[in-house]
Structures are given as structure tokens and as C-alpha cells.
C-alpha positions in Angstrom: 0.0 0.0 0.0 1.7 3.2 -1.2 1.1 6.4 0.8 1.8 9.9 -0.5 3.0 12.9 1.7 1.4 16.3 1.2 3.5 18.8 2.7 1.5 21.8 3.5 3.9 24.8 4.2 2.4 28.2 6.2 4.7 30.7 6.7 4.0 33.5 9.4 6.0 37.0 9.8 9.4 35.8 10.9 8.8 32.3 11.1 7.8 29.5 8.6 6.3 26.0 9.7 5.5 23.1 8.0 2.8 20.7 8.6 2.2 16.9 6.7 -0.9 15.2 6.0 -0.7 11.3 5.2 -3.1 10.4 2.2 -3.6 6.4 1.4 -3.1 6.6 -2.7 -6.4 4.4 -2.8 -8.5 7.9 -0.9 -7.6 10.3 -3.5 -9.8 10.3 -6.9 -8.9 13.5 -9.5 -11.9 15.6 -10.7 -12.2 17.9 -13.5 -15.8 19.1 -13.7 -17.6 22.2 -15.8 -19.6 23.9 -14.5 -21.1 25.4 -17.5 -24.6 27.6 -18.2 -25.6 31.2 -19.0 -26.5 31.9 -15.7 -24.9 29.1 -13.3 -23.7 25.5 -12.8 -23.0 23.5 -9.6 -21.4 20.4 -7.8 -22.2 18.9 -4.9 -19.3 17.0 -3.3 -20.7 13.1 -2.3 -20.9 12.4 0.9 -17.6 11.1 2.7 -15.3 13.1 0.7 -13.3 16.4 0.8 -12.8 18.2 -2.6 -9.4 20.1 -3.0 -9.8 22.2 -6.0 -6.3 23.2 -7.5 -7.0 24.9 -10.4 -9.8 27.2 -11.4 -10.2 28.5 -15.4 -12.4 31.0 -16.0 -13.7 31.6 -19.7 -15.7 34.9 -20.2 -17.0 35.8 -23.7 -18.6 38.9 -23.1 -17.3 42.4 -22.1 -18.2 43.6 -18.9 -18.9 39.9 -17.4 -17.3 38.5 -14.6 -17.6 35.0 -12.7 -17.9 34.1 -9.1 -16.6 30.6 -7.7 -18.7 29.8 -4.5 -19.0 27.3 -1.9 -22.2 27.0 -0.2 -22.7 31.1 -1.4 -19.4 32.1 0.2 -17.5 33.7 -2.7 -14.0 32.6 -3.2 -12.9 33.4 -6.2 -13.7 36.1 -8.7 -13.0 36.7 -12.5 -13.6 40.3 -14.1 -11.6 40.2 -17.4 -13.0 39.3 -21.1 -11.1 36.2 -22.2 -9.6 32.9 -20.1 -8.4 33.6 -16.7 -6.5 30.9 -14.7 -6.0 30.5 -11.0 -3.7 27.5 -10.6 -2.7 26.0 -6.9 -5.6 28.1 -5.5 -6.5 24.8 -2.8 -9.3 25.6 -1.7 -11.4 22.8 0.1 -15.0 22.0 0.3 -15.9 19.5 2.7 -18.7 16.4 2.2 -22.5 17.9 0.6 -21.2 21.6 0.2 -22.3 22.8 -3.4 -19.3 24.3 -5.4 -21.2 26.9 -7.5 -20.2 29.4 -10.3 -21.7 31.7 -11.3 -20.4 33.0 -14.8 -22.9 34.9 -17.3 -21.6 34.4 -20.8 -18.8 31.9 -20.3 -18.2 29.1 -18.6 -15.9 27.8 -15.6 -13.7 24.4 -15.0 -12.7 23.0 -11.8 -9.3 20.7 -11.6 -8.6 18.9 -8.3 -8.9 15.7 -6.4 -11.7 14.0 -3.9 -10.4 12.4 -0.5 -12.5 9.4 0.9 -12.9 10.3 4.7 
């Protein structure tokens, strides 16, 4: 049984600390999901997982448009220019039934990351 180390590095003002998580190779399940729509599109993580979203791409078509990544209507990320827009290691979590939502008119929005089993 292989096992992976995430190290998870926080630095503060004038110290830096690291922390490691253990992950069984057999937990972790990689997710890319669209969540496409004029108006909005949404996932629901399953029940006894964690989503860690890595990436975010934002495609916008029209001028003056933007697009709002939420989770459970908490805004976490936010695109305001015409064109693609990538946030890559972004990690932000969502934990078992929260509802990743974004809301992008005139465009759509990918999500690129993994599900952890619990």
C-alpha cells in the first residue's frame, strides 16, 4: 500500500512552519468538472469526501462579465476580465455535501482537483 506525503507549508511573519498530511493513494480520486450555463452551474461533493480544487479556469466571452466561484454562497474566487483567466494552486477545500457553485454569465468555468475518501 503506497502512501503519499502532502507537505503543507504556512509561513507566518518571521517564522515558517510546515505541517504533513498522510493520504492512502487508494483515498484520492482526480476531478475535473464544468460547470457550464448562461447563468450558473454547480457540484455537490458526495458524501464522505473532501474536494481540494487546484485549479480554477475562467472563460468569459462577453465584455463587462465576470464569474464568481462559491461554496455554499461564500464567494472565493472572482473573474472580471474578457477572455480565459486561470487560478492555478488556488487549494481551496470543500468538505462532504457543500455545493461548489459558479456563477459566470456568458462563459463558462472548469474546476481541476482531487476528492479524498474520509
Amino acid at each position: 500500500m503506497k502512501k503519499y506525503i502532502l507537505f503543507v507549508f504556512f509561513a507566518a511573519l518571521a517564522n515558517a512552519a510546515s505541517s504533513q498530511i498522510v493520504i492512502n493513494s487508494q483515498n484520492v480520486e482526480s476531478v475535473t468538472y464544468s460547470l457550464t450555463g448562461t447563468v450558473s452551474g454547480a457540484y455537490t461533493v458526495p458524501a464522505g469526501k473532501m474536494l481540494v480544487v487546484t485549479n480554477v479556469v475562467f472563460s468569459i466571452s462577453t465584455q463587462g462579465s465576470s464569474g464568481n466561484l462559491t461554496i455554499d454562497g461564500i464567494s472565493v474566487l472572482h473573474a472580471t476580465t474578457t477572455g480565459i483567466t486561470h487560478f492555478t494552486d488556488v487549494n481551496i477545500t470543500a468538505g462532504e455535501q457543500e455545493v461548489v457553485n459558479c456563477n459566470v454569465m456568458y462563459g463558462i468555468c472548469v474546476i481541476n482537483g482531487y476528492l479524498v475518501t474520509l
